[in-house]
C-alpha positions as semicolon CSV with decimal commas, in nm:
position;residue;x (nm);y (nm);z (nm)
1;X;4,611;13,613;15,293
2;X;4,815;13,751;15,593
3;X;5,046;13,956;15,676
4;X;5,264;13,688;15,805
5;X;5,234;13,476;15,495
6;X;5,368;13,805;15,269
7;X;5,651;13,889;15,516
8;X;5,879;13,686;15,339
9;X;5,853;13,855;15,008
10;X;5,870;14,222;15,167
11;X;6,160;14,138;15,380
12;X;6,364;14,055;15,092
13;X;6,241;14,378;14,884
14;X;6,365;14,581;15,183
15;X;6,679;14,421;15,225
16;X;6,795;14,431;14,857
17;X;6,661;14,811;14,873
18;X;6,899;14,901;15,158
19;X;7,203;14,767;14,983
20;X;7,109;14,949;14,633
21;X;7,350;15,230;14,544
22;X;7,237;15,531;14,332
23;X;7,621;15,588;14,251
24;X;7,623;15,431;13,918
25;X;7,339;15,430;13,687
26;X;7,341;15,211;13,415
27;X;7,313;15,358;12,981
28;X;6,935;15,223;13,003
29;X;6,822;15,409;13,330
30;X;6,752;15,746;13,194
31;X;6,611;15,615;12,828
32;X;6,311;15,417;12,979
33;X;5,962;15,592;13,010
34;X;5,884;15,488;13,376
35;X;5,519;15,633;13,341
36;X;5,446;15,349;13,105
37;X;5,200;15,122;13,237
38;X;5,375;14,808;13,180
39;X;5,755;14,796;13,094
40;X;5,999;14,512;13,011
41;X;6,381;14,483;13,085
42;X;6,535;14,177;12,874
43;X;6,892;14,141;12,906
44;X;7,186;13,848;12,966
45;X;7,274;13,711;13,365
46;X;7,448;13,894;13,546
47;X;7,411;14,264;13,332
48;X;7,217;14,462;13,636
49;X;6,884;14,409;13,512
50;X;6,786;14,399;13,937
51;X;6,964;14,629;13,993
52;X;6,836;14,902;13,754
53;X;6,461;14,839;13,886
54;X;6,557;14,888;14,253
55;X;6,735;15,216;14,159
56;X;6,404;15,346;13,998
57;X;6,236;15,246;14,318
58;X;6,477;15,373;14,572
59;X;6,499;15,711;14,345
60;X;6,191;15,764;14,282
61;X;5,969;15,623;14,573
62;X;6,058;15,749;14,905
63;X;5,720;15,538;15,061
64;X;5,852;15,201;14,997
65;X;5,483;15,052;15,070
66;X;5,372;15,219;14,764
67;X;5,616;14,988;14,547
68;X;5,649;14,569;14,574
69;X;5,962;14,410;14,395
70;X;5,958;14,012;14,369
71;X;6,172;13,730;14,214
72;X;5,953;13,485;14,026
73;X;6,201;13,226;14,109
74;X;6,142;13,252;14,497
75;X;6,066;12,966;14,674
76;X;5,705;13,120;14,794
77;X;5,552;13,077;14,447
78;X;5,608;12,710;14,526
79;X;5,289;12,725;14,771
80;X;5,132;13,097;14,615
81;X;5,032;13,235;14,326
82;X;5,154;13,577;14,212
83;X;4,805;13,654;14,172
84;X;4,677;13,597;14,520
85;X;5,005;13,845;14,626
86;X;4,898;14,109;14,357
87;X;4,550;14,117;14,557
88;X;4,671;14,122;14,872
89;X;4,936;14,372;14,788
90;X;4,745;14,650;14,574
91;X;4,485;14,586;14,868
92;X;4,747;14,759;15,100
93;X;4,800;15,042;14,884
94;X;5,077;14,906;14,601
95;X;5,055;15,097;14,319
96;X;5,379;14,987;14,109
97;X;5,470;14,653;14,072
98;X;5,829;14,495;13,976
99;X;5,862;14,182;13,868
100;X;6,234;13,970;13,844
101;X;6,302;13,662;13,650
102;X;5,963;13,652;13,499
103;X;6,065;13,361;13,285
104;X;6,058;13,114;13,584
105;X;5,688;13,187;13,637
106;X;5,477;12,953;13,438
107;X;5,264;13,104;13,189
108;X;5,394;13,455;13,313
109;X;5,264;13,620;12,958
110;X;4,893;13,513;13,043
111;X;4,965;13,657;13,415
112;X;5,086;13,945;13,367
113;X;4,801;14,047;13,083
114;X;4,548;13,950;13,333
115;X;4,739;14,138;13,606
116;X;4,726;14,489;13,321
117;X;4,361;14,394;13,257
118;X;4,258;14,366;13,595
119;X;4,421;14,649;13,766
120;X;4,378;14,988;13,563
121;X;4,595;15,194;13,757
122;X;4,903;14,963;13,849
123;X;5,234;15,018;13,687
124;X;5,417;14,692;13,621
125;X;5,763;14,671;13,526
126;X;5,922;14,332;13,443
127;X;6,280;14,168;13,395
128;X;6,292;13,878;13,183
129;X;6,594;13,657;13,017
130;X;6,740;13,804;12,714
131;X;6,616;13,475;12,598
132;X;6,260;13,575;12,577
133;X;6,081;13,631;12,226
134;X;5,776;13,823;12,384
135;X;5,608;13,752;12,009
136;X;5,633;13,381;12,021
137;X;5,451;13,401;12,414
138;X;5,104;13,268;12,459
139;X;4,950;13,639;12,481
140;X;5,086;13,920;12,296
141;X;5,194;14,223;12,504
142;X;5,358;14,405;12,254
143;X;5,060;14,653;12,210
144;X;5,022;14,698;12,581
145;X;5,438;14,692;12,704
146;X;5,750;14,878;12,586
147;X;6,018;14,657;12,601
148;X;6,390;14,767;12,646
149;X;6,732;14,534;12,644
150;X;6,997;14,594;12,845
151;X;7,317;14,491;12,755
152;X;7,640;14,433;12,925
153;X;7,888;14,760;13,067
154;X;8,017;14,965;12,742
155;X;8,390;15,096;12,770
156;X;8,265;15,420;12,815
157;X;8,044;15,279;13,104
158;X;8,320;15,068;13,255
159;X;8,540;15,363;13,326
160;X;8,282;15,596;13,479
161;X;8,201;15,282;13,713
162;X;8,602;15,295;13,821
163;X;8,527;15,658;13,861
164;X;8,814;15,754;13,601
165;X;8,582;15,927;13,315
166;X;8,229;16,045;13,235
167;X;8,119;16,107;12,883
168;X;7,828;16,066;12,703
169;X;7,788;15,820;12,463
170;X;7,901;15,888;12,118
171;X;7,629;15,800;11,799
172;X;7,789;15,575;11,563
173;X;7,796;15,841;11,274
174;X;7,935;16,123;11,432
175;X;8,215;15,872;11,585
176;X;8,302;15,754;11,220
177;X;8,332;16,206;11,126
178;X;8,499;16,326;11,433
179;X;8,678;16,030;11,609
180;X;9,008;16,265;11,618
181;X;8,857;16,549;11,807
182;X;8,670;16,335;12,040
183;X;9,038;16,125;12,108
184;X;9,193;16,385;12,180
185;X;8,957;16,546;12,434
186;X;8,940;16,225;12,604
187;X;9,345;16,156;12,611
188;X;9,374;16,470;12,825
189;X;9,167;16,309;13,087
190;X;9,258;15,974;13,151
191;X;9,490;15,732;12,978
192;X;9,210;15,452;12,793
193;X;9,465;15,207;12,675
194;X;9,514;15,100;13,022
195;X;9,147;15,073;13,135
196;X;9,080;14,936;12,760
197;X;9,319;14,627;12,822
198;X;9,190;14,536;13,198
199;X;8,808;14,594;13,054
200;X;8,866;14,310;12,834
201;X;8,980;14,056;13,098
202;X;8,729;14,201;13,341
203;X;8,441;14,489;13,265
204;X;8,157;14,381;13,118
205;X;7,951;14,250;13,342
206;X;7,877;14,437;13,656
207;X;7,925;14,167;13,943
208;X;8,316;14,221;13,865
209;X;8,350;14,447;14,156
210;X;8,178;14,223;14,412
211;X;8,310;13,914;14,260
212;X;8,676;14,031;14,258
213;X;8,925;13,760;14,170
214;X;8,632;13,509;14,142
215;X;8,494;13,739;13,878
216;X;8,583;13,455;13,603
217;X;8,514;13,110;13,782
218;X;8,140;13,301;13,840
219;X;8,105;13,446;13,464
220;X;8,181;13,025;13,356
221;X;7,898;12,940;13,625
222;X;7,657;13,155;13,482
223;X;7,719;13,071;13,127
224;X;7,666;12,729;13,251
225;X;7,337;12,857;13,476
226;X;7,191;13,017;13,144
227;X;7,180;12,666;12,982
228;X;7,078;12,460;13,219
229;X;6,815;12,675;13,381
230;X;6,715;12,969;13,177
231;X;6,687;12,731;12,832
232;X;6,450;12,505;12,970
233;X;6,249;12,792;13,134
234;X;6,182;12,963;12,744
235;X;6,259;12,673;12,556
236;X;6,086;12,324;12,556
237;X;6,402;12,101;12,538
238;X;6,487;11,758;12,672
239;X;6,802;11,707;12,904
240;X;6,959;11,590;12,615
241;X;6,967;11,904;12,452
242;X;7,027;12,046;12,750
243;X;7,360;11,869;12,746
244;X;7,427;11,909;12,321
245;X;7,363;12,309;12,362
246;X;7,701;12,281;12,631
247;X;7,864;12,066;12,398
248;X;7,813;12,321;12,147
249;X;7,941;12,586;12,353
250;X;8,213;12,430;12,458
251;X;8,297;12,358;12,092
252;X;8,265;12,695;11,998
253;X;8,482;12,858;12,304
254;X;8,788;12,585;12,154
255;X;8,765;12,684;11,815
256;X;8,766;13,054;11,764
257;X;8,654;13,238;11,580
258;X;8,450;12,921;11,470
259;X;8,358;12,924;11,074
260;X;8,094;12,640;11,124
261;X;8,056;12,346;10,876
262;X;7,682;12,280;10,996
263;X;7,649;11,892;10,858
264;X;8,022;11,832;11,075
265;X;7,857;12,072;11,382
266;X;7,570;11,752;11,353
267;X;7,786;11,452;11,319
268;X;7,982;11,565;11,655
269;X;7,638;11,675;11,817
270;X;7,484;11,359;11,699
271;X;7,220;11,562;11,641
272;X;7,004;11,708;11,325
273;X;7,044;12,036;11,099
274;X;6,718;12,195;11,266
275;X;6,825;12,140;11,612
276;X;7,187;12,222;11,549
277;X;7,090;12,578;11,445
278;X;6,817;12,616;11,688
279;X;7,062;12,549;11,924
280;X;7,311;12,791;11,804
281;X;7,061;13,092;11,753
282;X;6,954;13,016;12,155
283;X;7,278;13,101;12,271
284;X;7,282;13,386;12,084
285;X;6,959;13,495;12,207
286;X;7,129;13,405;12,493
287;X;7,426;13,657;12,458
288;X;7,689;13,358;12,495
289;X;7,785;13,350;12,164
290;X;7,786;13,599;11,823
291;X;7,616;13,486;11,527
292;X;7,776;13,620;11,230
293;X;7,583;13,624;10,923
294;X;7,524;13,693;10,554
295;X;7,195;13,897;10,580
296;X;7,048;14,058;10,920
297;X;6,982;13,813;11,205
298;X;6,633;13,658;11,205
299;X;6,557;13,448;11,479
300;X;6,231;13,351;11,304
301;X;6,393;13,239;10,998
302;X;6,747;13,045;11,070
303;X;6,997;13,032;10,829
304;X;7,344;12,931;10,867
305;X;7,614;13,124;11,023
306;X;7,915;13,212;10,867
307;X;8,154;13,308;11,158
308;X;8,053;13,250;11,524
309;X;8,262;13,402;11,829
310;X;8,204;13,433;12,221
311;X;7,966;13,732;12,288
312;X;8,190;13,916;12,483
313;X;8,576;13,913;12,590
314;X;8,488;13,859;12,929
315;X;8,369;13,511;12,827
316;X;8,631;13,417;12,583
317;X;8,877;13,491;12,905
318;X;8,655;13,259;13,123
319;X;8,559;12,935;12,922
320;X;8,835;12,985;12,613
321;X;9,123;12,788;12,644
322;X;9,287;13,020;12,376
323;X;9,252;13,374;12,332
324;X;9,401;13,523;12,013
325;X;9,438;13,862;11,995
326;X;9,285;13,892;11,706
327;X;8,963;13,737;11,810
328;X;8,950;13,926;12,059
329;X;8,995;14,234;11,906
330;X;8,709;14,157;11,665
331;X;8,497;13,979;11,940
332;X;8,500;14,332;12,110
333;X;8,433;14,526;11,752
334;X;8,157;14,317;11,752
335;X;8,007;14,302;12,106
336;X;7,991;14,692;12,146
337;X;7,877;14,735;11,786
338;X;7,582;14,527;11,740
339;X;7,385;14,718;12,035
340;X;7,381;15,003;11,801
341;X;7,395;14,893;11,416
342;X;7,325;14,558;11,254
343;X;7,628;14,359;11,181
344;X;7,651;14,102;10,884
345;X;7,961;13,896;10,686
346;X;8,087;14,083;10,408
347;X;8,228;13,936;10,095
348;X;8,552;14,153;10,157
349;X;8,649;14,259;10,508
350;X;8,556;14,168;10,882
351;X;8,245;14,330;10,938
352;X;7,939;14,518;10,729
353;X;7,744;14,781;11,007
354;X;7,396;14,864;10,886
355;X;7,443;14,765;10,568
356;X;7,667;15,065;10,391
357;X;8,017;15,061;10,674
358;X;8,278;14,807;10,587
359;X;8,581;14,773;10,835
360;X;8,855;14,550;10,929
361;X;8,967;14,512;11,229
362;X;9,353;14,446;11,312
363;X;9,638;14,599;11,489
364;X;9,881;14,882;11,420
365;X;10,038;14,724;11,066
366;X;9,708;14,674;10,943
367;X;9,631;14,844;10,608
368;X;9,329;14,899;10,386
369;X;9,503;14,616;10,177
370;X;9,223;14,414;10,171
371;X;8,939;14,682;10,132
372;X;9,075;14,872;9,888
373;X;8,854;15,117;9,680
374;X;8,546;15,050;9,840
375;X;8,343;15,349;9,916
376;X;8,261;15,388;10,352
377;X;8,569;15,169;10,426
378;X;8,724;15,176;10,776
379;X;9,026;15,007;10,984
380;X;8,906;14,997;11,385
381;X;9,315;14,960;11,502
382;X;9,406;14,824;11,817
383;X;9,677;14,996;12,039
384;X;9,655;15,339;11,901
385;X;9,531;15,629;12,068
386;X;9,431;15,866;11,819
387;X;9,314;15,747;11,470
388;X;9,333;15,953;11,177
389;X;9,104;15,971;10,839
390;X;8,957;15,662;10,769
391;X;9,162;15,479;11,037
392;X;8,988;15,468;11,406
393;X;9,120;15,366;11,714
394;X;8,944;15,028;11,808
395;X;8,881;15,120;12,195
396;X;8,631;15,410;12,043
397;X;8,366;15,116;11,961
398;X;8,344;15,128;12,306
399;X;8,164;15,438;12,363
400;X;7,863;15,387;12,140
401;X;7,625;15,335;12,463
């Protein structure tokens, strides 16, 4: 191989390098162990999975040749072979490799175990749809990788972005003892409500800024891009499902929150039980939608949901016809909770975290009506600023990462 033939690839590395800001760095940056040998990044389109690796690299790497950063889903692998540009590459001195979109390389599990085996001292890091179930690849690299998720932009990490606040994220306990003291401090700096209320039009996925007042019209292009590209690329499915798994979707975004009568969910799908929910727990593996369920999520064992909303706000604003305030103040309850605590349907109430929390979720009137007596009980209420006892202001979910 020559230099000519790799100039493509480099080009590009240096070019999205040069436009890489160190401004803002995303919740995930600072918790990964770099000196790991091999490292990967799942998360949804469009969270800054990209742009988190070229940070590291611009940061941390001030020789640029020591470092190579590739999309798998570049034209060149049409004619090459990752493998003949790992050669070349550590050749010429690379010592860390980064690797985008790895689930558009076929058989990229198998590759990049050969690539660890092969090469004893070079560092790969990888970015992968949140899609991926790394223990149903053909090669396990769960005892050679760490694997991190990154998820879309927190509250808390949507207002440092706008450069209005910096805190540090708040662990779910110690939000649920001192939410009063920690309102207060945070009242004196910046008024929330107002950021809280454009964040959930517009803040969770990082592209906003560039995207502007096509933020929306993109964010219902990439929910659309997820299914009909990054499905097929994890998934073996047929066009067909292909096209049922939109359906689905689009089902879903006109009816929410959807409480899902799985035989009716088949009839319109014209499809079976078995494919029904393994279409439902792929866009939640997915981040499009929220599975809400009787007992902890288990991708490995399916069983039928009992509430289902959007994943985010953001989306219910750019493929939901209808946005109830309600469902959207749960669908954010939900979204910024479940990256911290595992969230299941209880018998009484809107939401069970980790098992031993109960809360509803409402606005200002709402009362502890329905979740009366029951020990670790909690209202998250919308369009207050400080909470007090048992009662939390709802925007406060938002700084758990």
């Amino acid at each position: 191989m020559e230099d000519d033939i790799v100039k493509p690839i480099v080009d590009s590395f240096y070019m999205k390098l040069a436009t890489t800001s160190l401004k803002f760095k995303r919740y995930l940056y600072d918790k990964i162990n770099w000196e790991t040998r091999l490292i990967g990044i799942k998360g949804a389109r469009g969270v800054g999975k990209t742009t988190l690796m070229l940070q590291h690299i611009k940061e941390h790497f001030p020789k640029a040749n020591e470092t190579l950063y590739v999309s798998l889903d570049n034209l060149w692998f049409k004619t090459h072979t990752l493998e003949e540009l790992v050669a070349y590459e550590y050749a010429h001195g690379v010592t860390h490799l980064f690797l985008d979109e790895v689930h558009k390389y076929p058989d990229w599990s198998i590759t990049i175990k050969n690539l660890y085996d092969t090469y004893n001292d070079l560092y790969i890091v990888y970015t992968g749809s949140s899609m991926l179930e790394i223990d149903h690849s053909k090669v396990d690299l769960s005892r050679r990788q760490t694997l991190y998720t990154l998820r879309g932009l927190s509250l808390r990490e949507y207002m440092e972005f706008e450069g209005v606040l910096t805190t540090t994220p708040i662990a779910l306990n110690d939000l649920l003892k001192r939410h009063i003291e920690i309102a207060f401090d945070l009242f004196q700096q910046t008024k929330v409500l107002k950021h809280f209320s454009k964040y959930l039009e517009s803040g969770y996925y990082p592209f906003y800024k560039d995207a502007k007042k096509d933020y929306l019209i993109q964010l219902a292009e990439v929910a659309n891009l997820v299914i009909d590209t990054d499905l097929p690329a994890v998934e073996e499915v047929t066009y067909g499902t292909v096209q049922k798994t939109k359906t689905l979707l689009m089902l879903i975004a006109q009816n929410l929150p959807l409480m899902p009568n799985i035989n009716k969910l088949t009839v319109q799908l014209e499809t079976g039980r078995d494919l029904c929910l393994k279409m439902l727990y792929a866009l939640d593996r997915a981040e499009l939608i929220l599975l809400l369920t009787q007992k902890i999520k288990d991708y490995k064992h399916m069983i039928a949901p009992e509430k289902i909303y959007l994943n985010n706000t953001n989306l219910m604003k750019a493929i939901a016809p209808v946005t109830d305030i309600g469902t959207i103040r749960e669908t954010f309850f939900a979204n910024q909770v479940s990256s911290v605590a595992d969230i299941t349907m209880p018998k009484k109430g809107d939401f069970m975290l980790d098992g031993k929390w109960l809360f509803e979720v409402g606005g200002q009137s709402k009362t502890f009506d329905q979740i009366a007596n029951i020990p670790n009980s909690f209202l998250a209420i919308d369009e207050t600023e400080v909470g007090i006892g048992n009662k939390i202001p709802l925007w406060m979910f938002g700084l758990l990462y």
